[in-house]
N, C-alpha and C positions, 0 to 999 in steps of 0.2 A: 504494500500500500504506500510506502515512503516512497519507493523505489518511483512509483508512478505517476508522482505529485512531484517528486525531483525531477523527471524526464519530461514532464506537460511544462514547469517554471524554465527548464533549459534550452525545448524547443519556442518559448513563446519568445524569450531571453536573443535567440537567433532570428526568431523574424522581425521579433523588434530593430533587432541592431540590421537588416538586411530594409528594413522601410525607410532608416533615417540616410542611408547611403544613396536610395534614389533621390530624396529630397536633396543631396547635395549637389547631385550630377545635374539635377534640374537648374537648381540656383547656379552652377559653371555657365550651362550653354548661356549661348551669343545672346545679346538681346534682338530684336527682332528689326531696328535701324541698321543696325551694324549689316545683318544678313541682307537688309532689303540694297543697302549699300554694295554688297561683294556681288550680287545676283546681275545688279544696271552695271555696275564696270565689267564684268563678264560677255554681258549682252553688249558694251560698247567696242571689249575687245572680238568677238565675234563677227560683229560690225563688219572692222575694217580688216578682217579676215576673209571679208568675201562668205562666210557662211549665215547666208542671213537668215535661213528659218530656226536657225538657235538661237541667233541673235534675238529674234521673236519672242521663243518660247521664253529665254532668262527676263528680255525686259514686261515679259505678262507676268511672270514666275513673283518676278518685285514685285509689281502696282497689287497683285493678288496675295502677299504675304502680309503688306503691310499699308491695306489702302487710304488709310487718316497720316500719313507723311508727307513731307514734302514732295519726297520723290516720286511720288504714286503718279500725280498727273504728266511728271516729268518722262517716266518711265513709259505709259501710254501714248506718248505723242511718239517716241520714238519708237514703238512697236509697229504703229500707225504708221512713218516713214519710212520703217523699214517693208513693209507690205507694199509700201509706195513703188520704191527703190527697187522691186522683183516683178513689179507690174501686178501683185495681185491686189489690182484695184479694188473692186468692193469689200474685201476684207479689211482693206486700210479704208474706205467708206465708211463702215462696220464698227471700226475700233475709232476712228472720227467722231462717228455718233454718240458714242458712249462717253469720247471724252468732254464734247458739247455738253453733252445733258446732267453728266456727275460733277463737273468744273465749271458751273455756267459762269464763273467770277475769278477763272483764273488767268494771269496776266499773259500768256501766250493762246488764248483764245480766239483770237482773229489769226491765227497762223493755223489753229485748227480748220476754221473756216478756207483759208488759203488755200491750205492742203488736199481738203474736200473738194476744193473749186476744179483743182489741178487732175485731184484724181477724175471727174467728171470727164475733163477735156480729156484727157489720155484715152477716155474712153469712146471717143468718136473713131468712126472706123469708115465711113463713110456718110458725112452729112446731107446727101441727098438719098439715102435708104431711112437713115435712123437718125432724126432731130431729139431723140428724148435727153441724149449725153451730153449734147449741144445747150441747150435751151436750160438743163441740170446747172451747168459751168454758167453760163451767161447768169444766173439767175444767183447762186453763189459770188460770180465777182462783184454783181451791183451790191448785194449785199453786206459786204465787205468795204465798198466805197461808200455806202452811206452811212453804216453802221461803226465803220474803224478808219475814219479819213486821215487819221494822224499816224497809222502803224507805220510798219517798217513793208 
């Protein structure tokens, strides 16, 4: 009976002491700036590595790790550029959108629009079959000139 009450204190005595080691591992890891930080320079070195669907996936990897950061809308436009940059336009439309509508007040805001505009034109293939990518673009630049007459 000792013997068995000694052995239940001694196993309790070991997961005790095996709980408070994850809570330490826990309190090491990164905090979640520093990571959203290594993820966008990752996706910047990828960039100009020419592999730009990584580049993609690190700079979503950031703005989805840690989206009330600075770097989140930052992170987004350049996912957005980069889908620009491989011609897959409606996906940079796409992530455009998103940044529009989650950022409506952040200070590269008319470049999202820009971008939007551009990705439109790009996507004229022939204006006298298909006015819609046309007419998209035209509709985006006025926008843009009435809406942000002092951007870059």
């Amino acid at each position: 009976m000792f013997f068995n009450k000694l052995s239940i204190l001694f196993i309790f005595l070991i997961l005790l002491s095996c709980s408070s080691k994850e809570i330490e591992e826990v309190l090491v890891e990164q905090d979640l700036e520093k990571q959203m930080i290594e993820l966008y320079t990752k996706g910047l070195e990828k960039l100009e590595e020419g592999e730009n669907v990584l580049a993609v996936r690190k700079f979503n990897e950031a703005e989805i790790l840690y989206p009330q950061s600075t770097w989140a809308p930052q992170s987004l436009l350049m996912a957005s550029y980069t889908f620009y940059e491989i011609n897959f336009l409606q996906q940079a439309i796409d992530e455009l959108d998103r940044f529009i509508i989650t950022y409506t007040d952040h200070e590269h805001v008319s470049y999202a629009y820009f971008l939007r505009a551009m990705c439109y034109f790009e996507m004229v293939v022939d204006e006298k079959k298909d006015l819609g990518p046309l007419i998209n673009s035209k509709k985006e630049f006025k926008y843009i000139i009435q809406n942000y007459p002092n951007s870059d």
